[in-house]
Each structure stands twice: as C-alpha cells, then as structure tokens.
C-alpha positions as CSV (number, residue, x, y, z in Angstrom):
1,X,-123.5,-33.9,97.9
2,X,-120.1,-34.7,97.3
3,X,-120.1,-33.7,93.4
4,X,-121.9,-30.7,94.5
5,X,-119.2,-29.3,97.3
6,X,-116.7,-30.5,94.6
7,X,-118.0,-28.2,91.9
8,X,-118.8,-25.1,94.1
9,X,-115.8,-25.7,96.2
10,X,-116.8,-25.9,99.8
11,X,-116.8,-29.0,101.9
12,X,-119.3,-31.8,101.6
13,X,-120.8,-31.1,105.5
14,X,-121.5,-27.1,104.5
15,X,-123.8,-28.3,101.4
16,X,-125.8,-31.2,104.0
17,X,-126.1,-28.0,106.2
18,X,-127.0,-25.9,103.2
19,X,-130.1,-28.1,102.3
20,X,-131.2,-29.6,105.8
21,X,-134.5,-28.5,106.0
22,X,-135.3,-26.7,103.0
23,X,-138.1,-27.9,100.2
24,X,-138.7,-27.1,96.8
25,X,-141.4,-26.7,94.5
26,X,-141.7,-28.8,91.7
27,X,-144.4,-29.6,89.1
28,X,-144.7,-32.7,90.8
29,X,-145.4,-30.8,94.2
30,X,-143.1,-29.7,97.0
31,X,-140.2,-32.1,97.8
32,X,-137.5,-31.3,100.1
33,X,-134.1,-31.1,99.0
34,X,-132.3,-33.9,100.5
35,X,-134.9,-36.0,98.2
36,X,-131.9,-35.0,95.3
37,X,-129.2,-36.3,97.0
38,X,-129.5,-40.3,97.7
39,X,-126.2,-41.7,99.5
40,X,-124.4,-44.2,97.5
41,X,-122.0,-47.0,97.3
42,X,-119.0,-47.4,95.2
43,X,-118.2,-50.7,93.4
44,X,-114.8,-52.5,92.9
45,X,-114.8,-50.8,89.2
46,X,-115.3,-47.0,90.5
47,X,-119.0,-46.9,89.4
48,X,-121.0,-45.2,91.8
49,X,-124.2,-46.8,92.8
50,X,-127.1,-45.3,94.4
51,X,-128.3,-46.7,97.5
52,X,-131.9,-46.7,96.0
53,X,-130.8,-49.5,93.4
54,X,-129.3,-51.6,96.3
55,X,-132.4,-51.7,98.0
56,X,-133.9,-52.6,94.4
57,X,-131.5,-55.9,94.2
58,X,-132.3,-57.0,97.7
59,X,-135.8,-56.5,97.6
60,X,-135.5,-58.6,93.6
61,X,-133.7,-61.3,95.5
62,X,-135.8,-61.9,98.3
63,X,-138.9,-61.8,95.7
64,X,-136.6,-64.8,93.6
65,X,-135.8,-66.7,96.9
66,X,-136.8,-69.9,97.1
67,X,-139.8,-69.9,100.0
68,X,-138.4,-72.9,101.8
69,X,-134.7,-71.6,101.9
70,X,-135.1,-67.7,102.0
71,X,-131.9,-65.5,102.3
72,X,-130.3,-64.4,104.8
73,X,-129.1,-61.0,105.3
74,X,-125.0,-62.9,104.9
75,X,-126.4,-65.0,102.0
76,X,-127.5,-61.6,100.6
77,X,-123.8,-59.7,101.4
78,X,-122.0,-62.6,99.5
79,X,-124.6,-62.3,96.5
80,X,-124.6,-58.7,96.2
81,X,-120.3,-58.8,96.9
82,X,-120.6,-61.3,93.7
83,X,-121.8,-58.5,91.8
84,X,-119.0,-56.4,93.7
85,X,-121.3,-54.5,95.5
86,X,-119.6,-54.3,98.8
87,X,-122.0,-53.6,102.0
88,X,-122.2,-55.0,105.7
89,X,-124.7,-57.0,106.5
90,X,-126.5,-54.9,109.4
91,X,-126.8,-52.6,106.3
92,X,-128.9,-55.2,104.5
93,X,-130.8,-55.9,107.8
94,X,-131.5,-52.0,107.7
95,X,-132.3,-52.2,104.0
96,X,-134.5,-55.0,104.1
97,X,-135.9,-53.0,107.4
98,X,-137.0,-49.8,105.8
99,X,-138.6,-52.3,102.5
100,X,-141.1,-53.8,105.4
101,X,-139.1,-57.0,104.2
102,X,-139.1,-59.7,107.6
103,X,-135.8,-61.7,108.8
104,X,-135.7,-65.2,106.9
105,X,-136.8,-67.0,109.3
106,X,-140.2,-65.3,109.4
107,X,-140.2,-65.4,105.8
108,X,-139.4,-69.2,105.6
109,X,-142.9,-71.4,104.3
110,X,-142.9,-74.7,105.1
C-alpha cells in the first residue's frame, strides 16, 4: 500500500480506506482487494519481504524440528534474526496461531 500511495501521491491510510471493503473480479473468481496487498517486513539489507514467506519459514522450521526438542516461538526469533529477518516473538506466536501450528510444548513427542 505504501508503493501504491507513493506512486499516486496520497498517503498510505487514504489507499487502506480506498480498498477496505471492495472485491474484484478475477478469472480466478471474486477476491477482495486487500488480498493484493500482504503487509511485509524489511530485512537488515533493504529487501522487503512479505509476511506470507515468513509464515512459510516458520511453518518449514517447525516441519524440520526435531519432535523431542521442538521450537520455541524465541528459538524461532533467533533463527529467523540469523537470516536477518527481524520480528518479535508474540508475532511468531500469532504466525504460528493463524497456521493452526500448537505451542511447543504441545508439539513435543516423547
């Protein structure tokens, strides 16, 4: 949304009003417009990434974790902050939340 207030010169909040609420049709069916715009992070070297492909690496790493000794939601900040992806961690625990993924220590198997 950002890009988009950028480029038509208004501020960011008028082009979330703009679309809030409206749908589109599509070939694939009708989709509302806030679909187009996923929030984001940006990492230490100014790439933009989408919030979607966060979700992606924390659902990858829980699927990797070791079933004994699952991640926690700080074991996943410090691995994702490896790969300078900067988030807090009650923003993994709402990640891993919406992806129907449970705490750790509901995931751990004995």
């Amino acid at each position: 949304m950002a890009q988009v207030a950028e480029v038509v010169g208004v501020h960011e909040t008028t082009v979330s009003r703009a679309v809030n609420g409206k749908f589109m049709q599509t070939p694939r069916g009708v989709i509302e417009m806030r679909f187009f715009f996923s929030s984001g992070f940006q990492k230490g070297d100014d790439e933009n990434i989408s919030n979607i492909y966060v979700k992606d690496m924390i659902q990858e790493l829980v699927r990797n974790e070791n079933p004994s000794r699952p991640l926690s939601d700080d074991a996943i900040v410090q691995i994702l902050e490896q790969k300078d992806i900067r988030l807090a961690r009650r923003t993994v625990a709402k990640y891993r939340g919406e992806l129907g993924i449970l705490p750790s220590f509901q995931r751990k198997k004995y």
